[in-house]
N, C-alpha and C positions, 0 to 999 in steps of 0.2 A: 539603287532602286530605279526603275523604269516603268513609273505610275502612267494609267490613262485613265483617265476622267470619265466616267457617263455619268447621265442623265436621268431623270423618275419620266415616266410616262403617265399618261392619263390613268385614272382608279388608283394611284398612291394616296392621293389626296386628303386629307386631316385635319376639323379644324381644328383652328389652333397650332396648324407649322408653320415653322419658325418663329413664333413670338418670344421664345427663348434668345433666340439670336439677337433678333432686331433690341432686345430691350439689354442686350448686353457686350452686345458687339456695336458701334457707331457707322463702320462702315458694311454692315447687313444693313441695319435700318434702313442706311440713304437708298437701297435698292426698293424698301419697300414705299418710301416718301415719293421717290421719282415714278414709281409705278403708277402711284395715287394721281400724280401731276399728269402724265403721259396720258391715261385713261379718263381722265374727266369724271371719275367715280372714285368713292372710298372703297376702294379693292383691298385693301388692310382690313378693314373692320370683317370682310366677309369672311376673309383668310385668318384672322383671328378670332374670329366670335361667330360665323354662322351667319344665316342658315347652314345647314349639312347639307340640304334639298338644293338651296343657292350654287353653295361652292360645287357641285355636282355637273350642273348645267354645263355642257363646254363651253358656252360663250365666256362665263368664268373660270370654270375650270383652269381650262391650257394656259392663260395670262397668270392665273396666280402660284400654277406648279411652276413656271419660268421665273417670273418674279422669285420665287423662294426658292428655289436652285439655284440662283445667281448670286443669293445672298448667303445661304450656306459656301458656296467660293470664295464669295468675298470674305467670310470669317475666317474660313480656310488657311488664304491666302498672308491672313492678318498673321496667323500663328507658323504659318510654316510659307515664308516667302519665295523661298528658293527651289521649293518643288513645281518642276516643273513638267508637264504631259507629252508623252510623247506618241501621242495619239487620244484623241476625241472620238463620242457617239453616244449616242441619247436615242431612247425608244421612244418613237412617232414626233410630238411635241417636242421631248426632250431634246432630241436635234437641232432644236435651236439651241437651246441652252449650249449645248457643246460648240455650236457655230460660236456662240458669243465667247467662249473659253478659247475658242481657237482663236480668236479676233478677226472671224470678217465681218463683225456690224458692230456698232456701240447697243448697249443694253436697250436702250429706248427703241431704236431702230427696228431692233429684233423683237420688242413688246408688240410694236404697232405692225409687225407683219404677222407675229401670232394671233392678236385678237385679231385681225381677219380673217383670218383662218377658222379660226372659232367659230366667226360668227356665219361663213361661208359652211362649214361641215355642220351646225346648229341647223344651219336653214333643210341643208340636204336629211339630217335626219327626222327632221317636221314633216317633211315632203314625203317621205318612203316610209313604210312597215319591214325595219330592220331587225336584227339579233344579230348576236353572237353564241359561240359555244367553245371551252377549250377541250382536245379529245390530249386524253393521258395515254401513253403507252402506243399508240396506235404508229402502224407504216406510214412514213409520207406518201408512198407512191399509190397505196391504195385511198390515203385521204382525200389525193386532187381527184384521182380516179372519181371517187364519188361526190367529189365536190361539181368538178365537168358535168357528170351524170346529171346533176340535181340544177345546176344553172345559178351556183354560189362560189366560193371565194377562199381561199387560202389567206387569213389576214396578217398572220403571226409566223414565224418559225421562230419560238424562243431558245430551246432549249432543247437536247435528245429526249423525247418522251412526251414533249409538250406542243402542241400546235392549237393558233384557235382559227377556227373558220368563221364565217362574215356571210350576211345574205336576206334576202328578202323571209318574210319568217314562216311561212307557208313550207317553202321550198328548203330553209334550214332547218325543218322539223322533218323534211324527207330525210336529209342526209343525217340527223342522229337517225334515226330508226333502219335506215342503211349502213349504218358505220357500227350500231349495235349487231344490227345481223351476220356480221362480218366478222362479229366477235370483242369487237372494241366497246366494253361496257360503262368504260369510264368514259363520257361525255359528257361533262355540263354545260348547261345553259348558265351564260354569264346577266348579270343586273347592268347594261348597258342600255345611252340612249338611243341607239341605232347599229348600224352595222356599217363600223367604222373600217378603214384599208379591205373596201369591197366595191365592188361596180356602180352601186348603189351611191357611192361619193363621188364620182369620178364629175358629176355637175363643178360639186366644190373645187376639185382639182384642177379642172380647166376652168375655173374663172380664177384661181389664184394666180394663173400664169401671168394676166395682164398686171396684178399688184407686184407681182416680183420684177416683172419687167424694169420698174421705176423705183422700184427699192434700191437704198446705195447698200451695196452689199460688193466684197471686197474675198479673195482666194483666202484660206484663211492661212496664215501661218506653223500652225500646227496640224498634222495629217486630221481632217473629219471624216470616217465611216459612216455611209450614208444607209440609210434603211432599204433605199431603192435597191442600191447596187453590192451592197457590203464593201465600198472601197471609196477611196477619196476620190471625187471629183478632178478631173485634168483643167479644165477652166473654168468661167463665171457662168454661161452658156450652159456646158451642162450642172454646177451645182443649183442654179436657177431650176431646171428641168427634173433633177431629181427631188426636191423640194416640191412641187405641183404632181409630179409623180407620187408620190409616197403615200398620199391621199389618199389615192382609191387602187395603189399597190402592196403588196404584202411588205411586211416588215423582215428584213431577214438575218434576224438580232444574233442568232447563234453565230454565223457564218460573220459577223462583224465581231463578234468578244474573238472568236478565233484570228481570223484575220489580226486584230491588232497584238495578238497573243505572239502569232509566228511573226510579225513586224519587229518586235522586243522587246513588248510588254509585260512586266511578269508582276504587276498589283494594279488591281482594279479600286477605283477611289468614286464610291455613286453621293452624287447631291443630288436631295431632293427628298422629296418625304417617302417614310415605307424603306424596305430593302427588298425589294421585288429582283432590281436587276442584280443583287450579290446571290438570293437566294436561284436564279437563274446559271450565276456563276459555279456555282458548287453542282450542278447537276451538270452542267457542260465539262469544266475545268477545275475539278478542285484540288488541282494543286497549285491554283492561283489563290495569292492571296487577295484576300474582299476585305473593304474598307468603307463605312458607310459612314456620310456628314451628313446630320439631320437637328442637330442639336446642341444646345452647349457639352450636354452629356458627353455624346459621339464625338464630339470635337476634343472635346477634355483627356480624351482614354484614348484617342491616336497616339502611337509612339512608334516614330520613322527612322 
C-alpha cells in the first residue's frame, strides 16, 4: 500500500469532533491541550460543546479543523505506526495540516500561522459583501468565461462535475443567472462567511506574506501538493509564496488527488471531520481506495 494523507477543509466542521479521540486516545488529547495553551482560549470546549455559530467563525474555525486533524493522526499513528505517506494535501486550511504531516513545522508553529490566517481572511470577509456558489455539471471553460464576464472568481476545482465560484455578491448573482442561461441549472448558493479563494481576500493574502516571512517553516520531508500549484513546492521561497497565494487563489484539489495518484498513490487516508474529500475521491477516482479518520469508530474498522 502507497497511502496519502489529506486534509478536511473549511465547512466539515462539527461540534463535538474529535472528543471521541481526545477522551480515548492520550496522545489526540495532548494535540488538543497544546492547542488550548498555544491560543490563550479554551478552543476544546468550543470544538466540543459549541456554540455551532462559534465554531463557524473562521477565526475559530481553521484553528480547530487543524487542531482535530492532527489529532485524528496522532491516533492514527498510535494504531498503525508504520504507515507511512507518500505524498501529502489538504484543501485550503487543511494544507497546513498536511504541511505538519509532512514535517516542515511543529504542530504549534502551524497552529499560530493558521490562526492568523483566520483572523487575517475574518477581517477581509467583514470588510467585503462576499458569496460563494458551487455549479454541478457545468464546463469549466464556460464557467471562467462567465466568471471574467461577471468580474468574480474560480474558488474550487474539486472534482469532474463540481466547481465553486467566489465573488462580490451583486456580481455572483450575475453569474448564477448567466451560468443558468447557459443551461447550467444546478448552481447553488453555498451558507458561507464570505467569498473565500477570490480577489476579494487577496488583502488577507498579502498581509500573510509578511507572517510567513518569519515563520520557522522548513521543505517538508514528504511530497505536499499545494492548492496554488497542484504540485510540491521546489524550495522554502516558493512553499512560503504558495501559502499567501492560495488565499485569494483558486484551489485546484482534483488536479492534486490526481497528481499524487499518478505520483504512486493508490489509497487516500483524510483526517479531519466530514468525508467531503473521500466523497470528492469517488467522483474523480473511484477506483482509489478512500479511508476516512474521524473517530474512534473510523479508526476502529480501518484494516490495512
Amino acid at each position: 500500500m502507497k497511502p496519502f494523507f489529506v486534509f478536511s477543509g473549511q465547512g466539515a466542521q462539527t461540534v463535538g469532533m474529535g472528543k471521541d479521540l481526545a477522551a480515548a486516545c492520550p496522545e489526540a488529547r495532548a494535540f488538543f491541550e497544546e492547542a488550548d495553551s498555544v491560543l490563550g482560549y479554551d478552543q476544546s470546549s468550543i470544538i466540543f460543546d459549541g456554540p455551532v455559530e462559534k465554531l463557524t467563525e473562521s477565526r475559530f474555525c481553521q484553528p480547530s479543523i487543524y487542531t482535530m486533524s492532527c489529532a485524528a493522526l496522532a491516533a492514527f499513528r498510535v494504531k498503525f505506526p508504520d504507515v507511512k505517506p507518500v505524498a501529502c494535501a489538504g484543501l485550503s486550511l487543511g494544507e497546513y495540516g498536511a504541511l505538519y504531516a509532512g514535517g516542515a513545522f511543529r504542530f504549534a508553529d502551524g497552529l499560530r500561522l493558521l490562526a492568523r490566517r483566520a483572523e487575517l481572511m475574518d477581517a477581509a470577509c467583514r470588510s467585503t459583501s462576499g458569496g460563494m456558489a458551487s455549479v454541478l455539471g457545468g464546463d469549466p471553460a464556460a464557467i471562467r468565461e462567465v466568471c471574467a464576464e461577471c468580474g468574480i472568481d474560480v474558488a474550487n476545482y474539486n472534482s469532474p462535475g463540481q466547481i465553486v465560484i467566489s465573488g462580490e455578491k451583486s456580481k455572483l448573482a450575475a453569474a448564477v443567472d448567466a451560468l443558468k442561461a447557459r443551461g447550467m441549472r444546478k448552481v447553488i448558493l453555498l451558507n458561507v462567511a464570505g467569498a473565500f479563494h477570490s480577489r476579494l481576500m487577496k488583502p488577507a493574502g498579502d498581509a500573510l506574506v509578511n507572517v510567513l516571512a518569519t515563520a520557522p517553516i522548513e521543505l517538508p520531508s514528504v511530497p505536499v501538493y499545494h492548492n496554488f500549484t497542484a504540485a510540491p513546492a521546489k524550495d522554502l521561497t516558493e512553499l512560503r509564496n504558495n501559502l499567501a497565494s492560495q488565499v485569494a487563489g483558486s484551489v485546484r484539489w482534483e488536479e492534486c488527488v490526481r497528481a499524487m495518484v499518478a505520483a504512486g498513490g493508490d489509497t487516500m487516508i483524510e483526517f479531519g471531520p466530514g468525508n467531503v474529500l473521500t466523497g470528492l475521491l469517488r467522483r474523480t477516482l473511484p477506483e482509489i481506495r478512500g479511508i476516512n479518520v474521524n473517530s474512534v469508530e473510523t479508526l476502529d474498522a480501518i484494516e490495512l
